[in-house]
C-alpha positions, -999 to 999 in steps of 0.1 A, spaced: 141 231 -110 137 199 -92 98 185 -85 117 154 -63 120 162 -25 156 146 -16 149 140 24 177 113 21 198 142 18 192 161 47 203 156 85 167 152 93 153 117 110 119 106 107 102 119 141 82 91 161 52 104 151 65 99 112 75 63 124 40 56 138 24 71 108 40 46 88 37 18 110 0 23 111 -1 21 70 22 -10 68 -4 -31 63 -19 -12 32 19 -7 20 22 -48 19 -17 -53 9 -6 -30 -19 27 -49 -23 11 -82 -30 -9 -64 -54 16 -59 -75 34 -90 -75 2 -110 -87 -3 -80 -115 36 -89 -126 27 -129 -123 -2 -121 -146 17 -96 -169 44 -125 -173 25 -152 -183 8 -131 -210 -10 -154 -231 -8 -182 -207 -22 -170 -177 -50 -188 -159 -81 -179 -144 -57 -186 -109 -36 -160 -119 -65 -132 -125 -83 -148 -93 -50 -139 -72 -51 -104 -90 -88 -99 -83 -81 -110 -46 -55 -92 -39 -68 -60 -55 -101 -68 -28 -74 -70 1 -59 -36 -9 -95 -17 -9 -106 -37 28 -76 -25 42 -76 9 25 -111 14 44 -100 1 75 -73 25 76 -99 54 61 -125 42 93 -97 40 117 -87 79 107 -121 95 109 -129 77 145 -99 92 160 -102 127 142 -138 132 156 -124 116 195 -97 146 191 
């Protein structure tokens, strides 16, 4: 038994509303993007990374949560308008 949905497989295209829901998250998807490429920078340099390096990290991880609560205040104004 298989726990990975294979959508790729199907016939099926994303709907509009699918294509909006993910537009909507794109910035969170690259906030969380750059995330990760400052924790690999940081990971890499191992012993020789500076306090830039965690600064990026730190930043970056502050980025993700603003636009995480964005998003989460954007959802519950128009849940409550509908």
């Amino acid at each position: 038994m298989s726990i990975i949905y294979l959508s790729a497989v199907s016939d099926e295209e994303p709907t509009p509303a699918d294509l909006a829901a993910i537009e909507q998250e794109w910035p969170l998807i690259t906030a969380e993007l750059d995330l990760l490429d400052a924790q690999i920078a940081y990971i890499n340099a191992g012993p020789a990374a500076s306090v830039l390096d965690r600064r990026r990290v730190r930043r970056a991880e502050h980025r993700v949560m603003v636009v995480a609560r964005e998003l989460a205040s954007d959802d519950s104004g128009s849940e409550g308008a509908a």
